[in-house]
ZAMARGU-4260 file (C-alpha; in steps of 0.2 Angstrom, whole numbers, plus 5000, padded with zeros to 4 digits):
<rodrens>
0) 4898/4923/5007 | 4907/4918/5023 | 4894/4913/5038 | 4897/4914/5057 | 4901/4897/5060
5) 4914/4899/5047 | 4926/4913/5051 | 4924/4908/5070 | 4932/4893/5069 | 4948/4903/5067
10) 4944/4911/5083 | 4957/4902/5093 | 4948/4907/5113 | 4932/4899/5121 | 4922/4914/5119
15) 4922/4932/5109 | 4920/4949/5118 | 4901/4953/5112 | 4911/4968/5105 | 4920/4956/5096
20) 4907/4944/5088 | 4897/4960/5082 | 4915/4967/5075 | 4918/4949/5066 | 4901/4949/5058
25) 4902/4967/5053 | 4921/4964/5045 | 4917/4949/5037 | 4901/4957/5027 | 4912/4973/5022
30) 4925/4961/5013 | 4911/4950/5005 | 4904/4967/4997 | 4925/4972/4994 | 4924/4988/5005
35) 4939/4995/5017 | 4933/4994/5036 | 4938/5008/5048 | 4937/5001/5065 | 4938/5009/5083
40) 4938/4998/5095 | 4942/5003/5115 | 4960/4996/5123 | 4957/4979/5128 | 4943/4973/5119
45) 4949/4964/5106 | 4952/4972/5089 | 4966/4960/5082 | 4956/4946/5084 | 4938/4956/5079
50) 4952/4958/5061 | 4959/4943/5060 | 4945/4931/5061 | 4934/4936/5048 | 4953/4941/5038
55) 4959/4923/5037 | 4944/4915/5032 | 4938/4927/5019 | 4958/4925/5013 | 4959/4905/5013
60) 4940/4907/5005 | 4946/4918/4992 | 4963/4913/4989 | 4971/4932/4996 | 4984/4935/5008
65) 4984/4944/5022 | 4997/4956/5027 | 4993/4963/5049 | 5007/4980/5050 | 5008/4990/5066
70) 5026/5002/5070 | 5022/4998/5089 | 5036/4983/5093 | 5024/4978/5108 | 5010/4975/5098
75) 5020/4962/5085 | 5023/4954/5100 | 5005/4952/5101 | 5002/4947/5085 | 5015/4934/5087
80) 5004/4927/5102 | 4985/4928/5093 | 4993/4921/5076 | 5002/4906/5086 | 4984/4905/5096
85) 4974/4904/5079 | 4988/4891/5072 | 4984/4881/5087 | 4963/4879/5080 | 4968/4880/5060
90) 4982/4876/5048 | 4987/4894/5042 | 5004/4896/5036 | 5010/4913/5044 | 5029/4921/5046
95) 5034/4939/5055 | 5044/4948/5042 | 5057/4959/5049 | 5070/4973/5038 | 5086/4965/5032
100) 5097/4978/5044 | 5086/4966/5059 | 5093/4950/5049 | 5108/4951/5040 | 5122/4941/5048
105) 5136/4950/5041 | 5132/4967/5043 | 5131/4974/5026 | 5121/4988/5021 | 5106/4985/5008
110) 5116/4989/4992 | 5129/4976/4997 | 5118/4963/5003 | 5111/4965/4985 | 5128/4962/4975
115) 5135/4949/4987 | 5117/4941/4982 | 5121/4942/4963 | 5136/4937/4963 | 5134/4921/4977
120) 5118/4916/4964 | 5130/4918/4949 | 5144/4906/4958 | 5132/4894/4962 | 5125/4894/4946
125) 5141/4891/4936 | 5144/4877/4949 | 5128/4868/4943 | 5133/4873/4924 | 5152/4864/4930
130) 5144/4849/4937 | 5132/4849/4921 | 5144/4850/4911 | 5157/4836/4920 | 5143/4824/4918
135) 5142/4826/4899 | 5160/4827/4896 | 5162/4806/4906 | 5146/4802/4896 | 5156/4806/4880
140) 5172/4796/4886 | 5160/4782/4889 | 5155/4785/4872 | 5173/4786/4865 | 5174/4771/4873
145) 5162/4761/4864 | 5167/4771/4846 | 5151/4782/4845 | 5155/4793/4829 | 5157/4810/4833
150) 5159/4808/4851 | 5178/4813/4851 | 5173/4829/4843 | 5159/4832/4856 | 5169/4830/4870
155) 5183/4843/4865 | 5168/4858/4865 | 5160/4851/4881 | 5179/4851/4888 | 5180/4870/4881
160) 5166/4875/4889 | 5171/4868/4904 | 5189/4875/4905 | 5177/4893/4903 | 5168/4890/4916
165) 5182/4885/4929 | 5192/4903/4925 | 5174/4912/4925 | 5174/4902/4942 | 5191/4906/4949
170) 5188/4925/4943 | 5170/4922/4956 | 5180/4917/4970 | 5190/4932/4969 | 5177/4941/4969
175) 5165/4945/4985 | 5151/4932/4988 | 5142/4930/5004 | 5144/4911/5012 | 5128/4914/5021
180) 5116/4913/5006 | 5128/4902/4997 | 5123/4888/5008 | 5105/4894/5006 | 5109/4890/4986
185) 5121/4876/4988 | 5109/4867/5002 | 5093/4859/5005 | 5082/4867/5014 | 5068/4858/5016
190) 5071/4857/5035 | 5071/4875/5036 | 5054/4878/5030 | 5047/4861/5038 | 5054/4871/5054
195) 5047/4888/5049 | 5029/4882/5045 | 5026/4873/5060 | 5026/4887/5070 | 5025/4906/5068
200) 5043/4910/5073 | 5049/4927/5077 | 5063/4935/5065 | 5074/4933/5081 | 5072/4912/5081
205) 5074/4913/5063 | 5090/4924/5065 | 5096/4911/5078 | 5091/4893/5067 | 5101/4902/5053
210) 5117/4909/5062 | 5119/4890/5070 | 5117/4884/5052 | 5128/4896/5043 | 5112/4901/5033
215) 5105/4918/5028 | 5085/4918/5037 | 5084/4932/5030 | 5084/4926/5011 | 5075/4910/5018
220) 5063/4918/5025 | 5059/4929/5008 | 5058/4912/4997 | 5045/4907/5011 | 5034/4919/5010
225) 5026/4913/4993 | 5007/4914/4995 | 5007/4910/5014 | 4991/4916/5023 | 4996/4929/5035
230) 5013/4940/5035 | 5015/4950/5050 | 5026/4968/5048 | 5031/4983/5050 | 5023/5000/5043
235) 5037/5002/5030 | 5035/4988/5021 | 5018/4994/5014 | 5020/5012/5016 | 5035/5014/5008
240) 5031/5012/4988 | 5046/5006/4983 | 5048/4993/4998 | 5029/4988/4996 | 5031/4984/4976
245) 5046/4971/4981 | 5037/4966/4996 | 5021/4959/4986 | 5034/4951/4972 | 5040/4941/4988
250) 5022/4936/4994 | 5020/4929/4977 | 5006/4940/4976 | 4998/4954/4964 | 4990/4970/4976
255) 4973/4966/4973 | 4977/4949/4980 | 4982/4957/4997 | 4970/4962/5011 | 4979/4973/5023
260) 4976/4976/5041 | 4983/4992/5051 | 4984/4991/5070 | 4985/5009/5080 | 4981/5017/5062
265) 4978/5033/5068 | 4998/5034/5068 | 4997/5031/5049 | 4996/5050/5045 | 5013/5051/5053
270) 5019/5036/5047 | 5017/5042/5029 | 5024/5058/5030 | 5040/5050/5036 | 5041/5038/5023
275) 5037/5052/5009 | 5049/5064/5015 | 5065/5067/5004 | 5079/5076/5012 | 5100/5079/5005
280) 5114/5083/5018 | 5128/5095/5015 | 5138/5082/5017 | 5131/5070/5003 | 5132/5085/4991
285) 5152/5086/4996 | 5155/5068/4994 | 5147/5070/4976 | 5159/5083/4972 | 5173/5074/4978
290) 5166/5058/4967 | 5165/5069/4951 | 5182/5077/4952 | 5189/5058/4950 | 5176/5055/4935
295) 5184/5054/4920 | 5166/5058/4909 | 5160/5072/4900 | 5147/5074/4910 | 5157/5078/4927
300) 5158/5097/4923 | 5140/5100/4922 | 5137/5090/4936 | 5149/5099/4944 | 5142/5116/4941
305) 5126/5112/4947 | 5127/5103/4964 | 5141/5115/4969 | 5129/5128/4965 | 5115/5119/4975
310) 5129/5118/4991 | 5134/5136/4989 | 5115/5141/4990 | 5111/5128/5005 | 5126/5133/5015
315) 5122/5155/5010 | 5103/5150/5017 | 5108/5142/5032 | 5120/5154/5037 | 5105/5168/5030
320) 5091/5160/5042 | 5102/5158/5058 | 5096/5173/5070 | 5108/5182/5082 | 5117/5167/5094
325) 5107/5154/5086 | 5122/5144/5079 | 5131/5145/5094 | 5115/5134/5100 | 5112/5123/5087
330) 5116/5104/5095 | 5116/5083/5089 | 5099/5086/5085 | 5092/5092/5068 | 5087/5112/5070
335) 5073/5117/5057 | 5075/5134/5051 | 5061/5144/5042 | 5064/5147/5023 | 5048/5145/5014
340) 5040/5162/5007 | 5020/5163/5004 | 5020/5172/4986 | 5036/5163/4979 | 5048/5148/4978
345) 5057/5148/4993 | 5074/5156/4997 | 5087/5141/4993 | 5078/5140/4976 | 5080/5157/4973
350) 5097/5157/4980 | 5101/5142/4968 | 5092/5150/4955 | 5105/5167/4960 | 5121/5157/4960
355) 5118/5146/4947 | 5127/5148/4930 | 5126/5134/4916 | 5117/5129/4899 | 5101/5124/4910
360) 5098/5118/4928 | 5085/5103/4920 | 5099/5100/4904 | 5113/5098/4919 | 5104/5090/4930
365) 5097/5076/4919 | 5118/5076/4913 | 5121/5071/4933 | 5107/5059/4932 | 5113/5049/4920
370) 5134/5051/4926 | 5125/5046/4943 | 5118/5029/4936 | 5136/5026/4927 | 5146/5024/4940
375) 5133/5017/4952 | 5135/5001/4940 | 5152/5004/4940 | 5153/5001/4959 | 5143/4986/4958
380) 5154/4979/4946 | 5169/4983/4955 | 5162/4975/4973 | 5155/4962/4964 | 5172/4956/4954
385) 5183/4957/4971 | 5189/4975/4968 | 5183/4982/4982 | 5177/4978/4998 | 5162/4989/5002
390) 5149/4991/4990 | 5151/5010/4989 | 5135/5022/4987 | 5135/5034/4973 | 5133/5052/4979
395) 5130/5058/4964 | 5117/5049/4962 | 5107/5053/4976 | 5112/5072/4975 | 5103/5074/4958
400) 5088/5063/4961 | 5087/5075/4976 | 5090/5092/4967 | 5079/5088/4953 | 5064/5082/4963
405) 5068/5100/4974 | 5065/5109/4958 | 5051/5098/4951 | 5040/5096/4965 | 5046/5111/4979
410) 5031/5122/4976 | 5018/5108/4975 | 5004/5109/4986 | 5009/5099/5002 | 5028/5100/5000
415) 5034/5111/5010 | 5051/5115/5009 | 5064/5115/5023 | 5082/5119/5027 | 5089/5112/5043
420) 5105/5113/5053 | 5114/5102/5067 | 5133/5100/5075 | 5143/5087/5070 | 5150/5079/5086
425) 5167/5076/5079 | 5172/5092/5072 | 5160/5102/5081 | 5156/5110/5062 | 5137/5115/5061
430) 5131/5109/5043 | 5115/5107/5035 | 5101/5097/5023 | 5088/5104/5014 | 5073/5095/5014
435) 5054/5093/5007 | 5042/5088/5020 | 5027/5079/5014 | 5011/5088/5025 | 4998/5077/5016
440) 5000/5059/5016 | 4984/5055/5007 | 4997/5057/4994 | 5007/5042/4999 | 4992/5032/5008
445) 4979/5031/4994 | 4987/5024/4982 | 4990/5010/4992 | 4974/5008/4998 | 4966/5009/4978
450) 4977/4994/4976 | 4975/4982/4989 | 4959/4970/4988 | 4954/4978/5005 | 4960/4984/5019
455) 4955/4987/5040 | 4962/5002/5051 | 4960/5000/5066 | 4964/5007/5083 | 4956/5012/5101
460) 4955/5033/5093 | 4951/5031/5075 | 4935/5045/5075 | 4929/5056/5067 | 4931/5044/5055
465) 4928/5057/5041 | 4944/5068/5045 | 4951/5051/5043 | 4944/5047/5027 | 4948/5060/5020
470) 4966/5063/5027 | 4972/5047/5022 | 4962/5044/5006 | 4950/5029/5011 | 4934/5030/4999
475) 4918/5023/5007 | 4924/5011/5022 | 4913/5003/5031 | 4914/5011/5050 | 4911/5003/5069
480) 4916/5009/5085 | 4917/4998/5099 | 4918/5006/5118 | 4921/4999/5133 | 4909/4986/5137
485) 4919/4982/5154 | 4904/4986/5171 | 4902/5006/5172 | 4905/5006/5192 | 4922/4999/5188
490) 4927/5014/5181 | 4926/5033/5182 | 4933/5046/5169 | 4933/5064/5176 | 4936/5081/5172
495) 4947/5090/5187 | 4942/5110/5184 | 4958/5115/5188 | 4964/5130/5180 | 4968/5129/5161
500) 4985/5124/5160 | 4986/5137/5141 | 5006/5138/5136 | 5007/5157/5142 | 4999/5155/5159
505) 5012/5139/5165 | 5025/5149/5174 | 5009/5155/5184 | 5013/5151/5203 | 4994/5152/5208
510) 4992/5139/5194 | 5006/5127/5197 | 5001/5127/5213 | 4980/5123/5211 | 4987/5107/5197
515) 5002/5104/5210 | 4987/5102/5226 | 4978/5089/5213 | 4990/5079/5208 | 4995/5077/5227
520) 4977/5070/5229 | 4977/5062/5214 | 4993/5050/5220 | 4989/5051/5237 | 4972/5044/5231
525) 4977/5031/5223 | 4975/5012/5228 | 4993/5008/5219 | 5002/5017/5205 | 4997/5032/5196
530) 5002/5037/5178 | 5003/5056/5176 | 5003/5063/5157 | 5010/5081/5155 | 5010/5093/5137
535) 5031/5091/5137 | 5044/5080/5146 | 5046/5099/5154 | 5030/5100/5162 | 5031/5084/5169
540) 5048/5088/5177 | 5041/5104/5184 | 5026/5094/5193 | 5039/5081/5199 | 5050/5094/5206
545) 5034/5100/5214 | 5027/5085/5224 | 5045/5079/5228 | 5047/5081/5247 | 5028/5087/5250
550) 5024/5078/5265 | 5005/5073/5258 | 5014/5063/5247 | 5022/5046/5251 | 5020/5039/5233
555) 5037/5033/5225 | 5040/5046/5209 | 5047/5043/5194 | 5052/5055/5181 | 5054/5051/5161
560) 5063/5059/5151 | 5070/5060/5131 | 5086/5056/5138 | 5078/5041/5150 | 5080/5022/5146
565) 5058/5023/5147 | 5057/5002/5146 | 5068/5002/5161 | 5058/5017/5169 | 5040/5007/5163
570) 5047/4991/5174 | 5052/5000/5190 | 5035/5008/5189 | 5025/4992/5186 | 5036/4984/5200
575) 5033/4995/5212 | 5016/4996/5222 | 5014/5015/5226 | 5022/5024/5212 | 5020/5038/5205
580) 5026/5041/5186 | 5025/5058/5178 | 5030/5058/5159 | 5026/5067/5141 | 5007/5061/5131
585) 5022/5065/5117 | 5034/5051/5123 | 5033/5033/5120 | 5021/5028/5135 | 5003/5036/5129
590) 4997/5021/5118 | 5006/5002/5111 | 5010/5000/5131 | 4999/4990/5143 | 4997/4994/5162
595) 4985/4980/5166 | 4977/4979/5184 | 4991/4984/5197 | 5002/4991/5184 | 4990/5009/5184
600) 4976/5010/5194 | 4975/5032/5191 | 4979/5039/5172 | 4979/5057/5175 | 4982/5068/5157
605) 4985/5086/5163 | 4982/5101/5152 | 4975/5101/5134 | 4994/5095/5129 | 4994/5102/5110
610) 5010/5099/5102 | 5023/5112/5100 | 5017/5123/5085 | 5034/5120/5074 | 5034/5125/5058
615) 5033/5108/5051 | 5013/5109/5061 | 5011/5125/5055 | 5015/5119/5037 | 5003/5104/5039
620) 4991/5117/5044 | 4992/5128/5029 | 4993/5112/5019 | 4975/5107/5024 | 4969/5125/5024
625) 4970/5127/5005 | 4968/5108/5001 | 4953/5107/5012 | 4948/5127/5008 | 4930/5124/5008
630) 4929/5117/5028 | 4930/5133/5040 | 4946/5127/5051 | 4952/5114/5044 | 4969/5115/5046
635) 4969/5118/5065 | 4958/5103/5066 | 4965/5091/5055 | 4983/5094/5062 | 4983/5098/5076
640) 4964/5099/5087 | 4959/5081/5082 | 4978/5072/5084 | 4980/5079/5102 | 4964/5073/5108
645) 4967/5056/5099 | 4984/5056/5109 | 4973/5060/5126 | 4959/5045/5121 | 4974/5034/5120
650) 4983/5040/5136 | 4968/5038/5146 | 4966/5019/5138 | 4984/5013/5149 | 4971/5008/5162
655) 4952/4999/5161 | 4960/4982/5150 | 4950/4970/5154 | 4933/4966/5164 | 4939/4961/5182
660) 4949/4977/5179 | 4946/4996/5188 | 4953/5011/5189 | 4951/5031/5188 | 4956/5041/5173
665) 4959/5061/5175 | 4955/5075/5166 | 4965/5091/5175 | 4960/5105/5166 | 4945/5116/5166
670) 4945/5115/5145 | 4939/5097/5148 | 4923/5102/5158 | 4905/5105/5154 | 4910/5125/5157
675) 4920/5122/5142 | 4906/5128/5129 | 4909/5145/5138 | 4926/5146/5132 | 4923/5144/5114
680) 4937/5138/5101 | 4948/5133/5119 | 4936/5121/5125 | 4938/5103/5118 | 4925/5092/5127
685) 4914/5092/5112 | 4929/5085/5102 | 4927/5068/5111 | 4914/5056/5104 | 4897/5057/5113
690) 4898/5040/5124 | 4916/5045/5132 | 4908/5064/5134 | 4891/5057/5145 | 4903/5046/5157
695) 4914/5062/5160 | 4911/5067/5178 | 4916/5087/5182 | 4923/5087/5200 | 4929/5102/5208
700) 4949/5101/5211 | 4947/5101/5230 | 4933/5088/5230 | 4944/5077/5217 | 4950/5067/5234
705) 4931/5063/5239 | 4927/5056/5223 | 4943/5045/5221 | 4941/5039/5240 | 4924/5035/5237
710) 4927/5025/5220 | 4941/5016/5229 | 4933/5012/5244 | 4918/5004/5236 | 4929/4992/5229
715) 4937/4988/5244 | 4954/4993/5233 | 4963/5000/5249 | 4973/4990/5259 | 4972/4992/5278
720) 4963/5009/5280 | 4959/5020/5267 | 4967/5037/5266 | 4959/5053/5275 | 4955/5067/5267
</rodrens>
């Protein structure tokens, strides 16, 4: 069992957060007892230190390995800082693991990369077996020489063997190889890994070292992973099954010898349901046609018959599903279009059913199945002899994995099937892929976490940790919540009751203009830059449009967008000194970013800024409805209630990061006040934990400018004189 003075000397600062030596101590018992930790810990205090402290040492104690994962780029960039800090106080042998597509130095997709590799290790080796067998064939002269018996006789099979190998070798050269990873073979690379290990290096400085040497990092940095301490990467590489199984093989390492660690885990749910998702374009089902008519097999014609039966039904239920004008405005962007049916399988399954005619969808599609795998071997072969220059897919293959997965699992609890549409920019053509969206992620997520040794989530909005428990598939994890331990009078959080900004009452003048008047305070107010959260990129524009040209408002204001560059948006803002940005809690700036001292001084999130009810939210609803049927309203909380106030906690968390830091975070929106308990189901106070819901101050909308001036002026935060209300 690991004591204090153990784990801390990983600790690579002069002192912990007190929140951060009671997290260390907490984390370390949990993985001596081999339990999961959930951890919520307020922006700013800490958490990938609180993780990785007591992580390492338990790791090196235990011979383990662990594995840190966020999908928010600016947090690897902060693990890259604490893991060079910790580096700086104890050896630990740590490397930042990026995808191939990041890496690869020719540009080749991953089914290439992976023949150029097979046939490059196959060159080198018949080099070696050359060489070998070169050696042998002058020790037998020698022997000749000296009239050893037999040695004549000898040396003819070794020359045999050798004139083999040199046309197996000529017949290798033809073929495609990749020079990259055949100096990785041919070479030493002992100054590589010397170079890797004596500091945690980004995949870009790998990338660079090897593209100066003519070396694959990539490949390098796989054969130097083996049983190293920490491995800092992305969400897919754990996630994704199939990527997680070759990522541990890499690591040297068996699951149970793996102690994971999840920064923002509360995008995990997400996360999942991307990586489980299994979708099959129009397009892809041509191509596969297209294949099959140039197979010369048996086994084309029932292939045949049942993908184009599948493409005749997807295209008959798109064009079925589109409403009056609706193809006319379909754009780049995938357009979802309702098809599932509550009492039966959904309508391209009974379309395909319809339209089908054969010996057996299963008989026919397990036929294309195994034609699929025959000439996906046969393309291997073909790029790996020379024949061709691409590796080329097999759409066949990936049609009927797709089909029979559609009919396997389409009616399954938490698939929920989905036929979308979009225009392609060249022809102008609208086509379309059907596609089963996974609503339950548990069903990708605890497997995982069955496997690993142990694992710690953590993330500024993790409660209520059972919704999360449950959701995700954790079984008994140790839980700790951390808030801000930052001085009180530094801060104030309050509710604006300003009218509640509900989707039906937004186009309301009398409201726009009550939210319009506070926001005007609220920048006005404001000692330095203000960041305004709005339910939709739309909203945001409206309120922009709004204050623009008011003459109470002097503030600089910016406006994001889906089609804004936001990072070059995020450094004007920070840059400026009196700016107002107005943007959507659903774009990229509500959580991973930091606006630390003058960056943010005001957060303001306005309305309760629920997601668009799609019917992808509606089927995740359902989905926790009937898998959750004994919990009254489960489905509106698990799916959408609890995500969105999440998303708020972490909105509000871009200001307040560290102790010598101050600031204002607004509610604006009645829904958030104490009066809320009056409006039953619509009121969401109660939905934050108990400490943030005892600092919430409510404030009338036109005394919102006292209570900012005030808070300001006590800090002396103005500069020259303050503001008058």
């Amino acid at each position: 069992m690991s004591t204090t003075g153990e784990y801390e000397r990983f600790f690579p600062y002069e002192e912990p957060y007190p929140n951060q030596r009671s997290a260390m101590a907490e984390i370390a018992e949990a993985l001596d007892d081999q339990r999961d930790v959930l951890l919520e810990g307020a922006p700013g205090t800490g958490k990938t230190l609180s993780a990785l402290v007591p992580a390492l040492e338990y790791a090196q104690r235990t011979d383990k390995t662990v594995v840190i994962t966020t999908n928010v780029h600016q947090q690897m960039r902060q693990f890259v800082a604490d893991a060079r800090a910790i580096t700086r106080e104890e050896p630990v042998r740590a490397v930042v693991f990026k995808g191939k597509s990041s890496m690869c130095h020719i540009d080749v997709e991953y089914q290439e990369c992976q023949t150029l590799r097979d046939t490059t290790r196959t060159l080198v080796e018949k080099e070696e077996e050359r060489a070998e067998l070169t050696e042998r064939a002058e020790a037998l002269l020698d022997r000749i020489r000296e009239g050893a018996e037999g040695a004549g006789e000898a040396r003819s099979a070794v020359t045999d063997e050798l004139d083999d190998v040199e046309s197996e070798l000529e017949e290798l050269r033809d073929g495609n190889v990749c020079e990259h990873y055949y100096n990785n073979l041919a070479g030493d690379n002992d100054e590589f890994f010397e170079w890797l290990f004596a500091d945690v290096r980004t995949p870009e400085e790998i990338y660079e070292y090897a593209e100066e040497r003519r070396l694959c990092g990539y490949e390098l940095l796989k054969e130097g992973m083996e049983a190293v301490d920490l491995v800092v990467c992305n969400y897919h590489h754990l996630l994704d099954p199939n990527i997680r199984e070759q990522f541990f093989r890499w690591l040297g390492r068996e699951p149970e010898d793996v102690v994971t660690v999840f920064d923002e885990a509360h995008n995990i749910e997400s996360a999942a349901r991307d990586h489980a998702s299994r979708a099959l374009t129009e397009n892809t089902l041509e191509e596969a046609l297209s294949e099959l008519e140039d197979a010369d097999d048996s086994r084309a014609e029932p292939a045949e018959n049942v993908l184009s039966a599948f493409l005749g039904a997807l295209r008959a239920t798109y064009d079925e599903a589109l409403g009056f004008g609706e193809r006319e405005q379909v754009g780049d962007d995938w357009h979802d279009l309702s098809i599932a049916n509550p009492d039966r399988r959904d309508d391209l399954t009974l379309a395909f059913l319809d339209r089908y005619e054969g010996r057996g969808i299963d008989a026919e599609v397990d036929l294309a199945l195994q034609l699929g795998r025959t000439l996906d071997r046969e393309y291997e072969e073909a790029y790996r002899e020379g024949e061709a220059t691409t590796r080329t897919e097999c759409q066949t293959l990936q049609a009927a994995q797709f089909v029979a997965a559609w009919m396997a699992d389409g009616g399954d609890l938490g698939q929920h099937p989905l036929c979308s549409v979009r225009r392609d920019s060249g022809t102008d053509e609208v086509y379309g892929r059907a596609e089963l969206y996974t609503c339950i992620p548990r069903e990708v997520t605890e497997t995982l976490f069955e496997e690993v040794h142990a694992s710690i989530l953590m993330s500024a909005t993790l409660r209520p940790f059972d919704v999360l428990e449950d959701v995700l598939g954790v079984d008994d994890p140790a839980t700790m919540a951390y808030g801000l331990e930052y001085p009180e009078d530094r801060r104030r959080t309050l509710a604006v009751e300003a009218p509640a900004l509900f989707s039906s009452d937004r186009a309301d003048p009398d409201t726009q203009s009550a939210i319009a008047d506070v926001l005007a305070d609220a920048a006005r107010f404001t000692p330095g830059n203000a960041l305004l959260f709005f339910p939709s990129y739309a909203e945001a524009e409206r309120y922009h449009d709004r204050l623009r040209g008011r003459s109470d408002v002097e503030s600089q204001l910016l406006l994001d967008g889906s089609d804004v560059d936001t990072e070059s948006l995020r450094q004007s803002f920070v840059d400026g000194d009196d700016a107002t940005l107005f943007t959507s809690l659903w774009g990229t700036l509500a959580e991973g970013v930091s606006f630390d001292g003058d960056d943010a001084r005001t957060v303001a999130v306005v309305g309760v800024p629920y997601p668009h009810l799609s019917e992808r939210l509606e089927a995740i609803q359902d989905a926790y409805d009937r898998a959750y049927d004994d919990r009254d309203g489960a489905g509106w909380r698990y799916a959408v209630e609890i995500p969105t106030i999440r998303k708020t906690r972490q909105a509000l968390g871009r200001v307040i990061r560290a102790p010598d830091d101050f600031g204002v975070r607004l509610l604006v929106d009645k829904r958030y006040t104490q009066k809320s308990v009056e409006m039953g189901k619509y009121g969401v106070r109660e939905s934050f934990p108990r400490e943030e819901r005892i600092e919430l101050v409510d404030v009338a909308p036109h005394k919102l400018k006292f209570s900012m001036l005030n808070f300001y002026a006590d800090l002396d935060a103005y500069e020259g004189s303050p503001p008058r209300p």
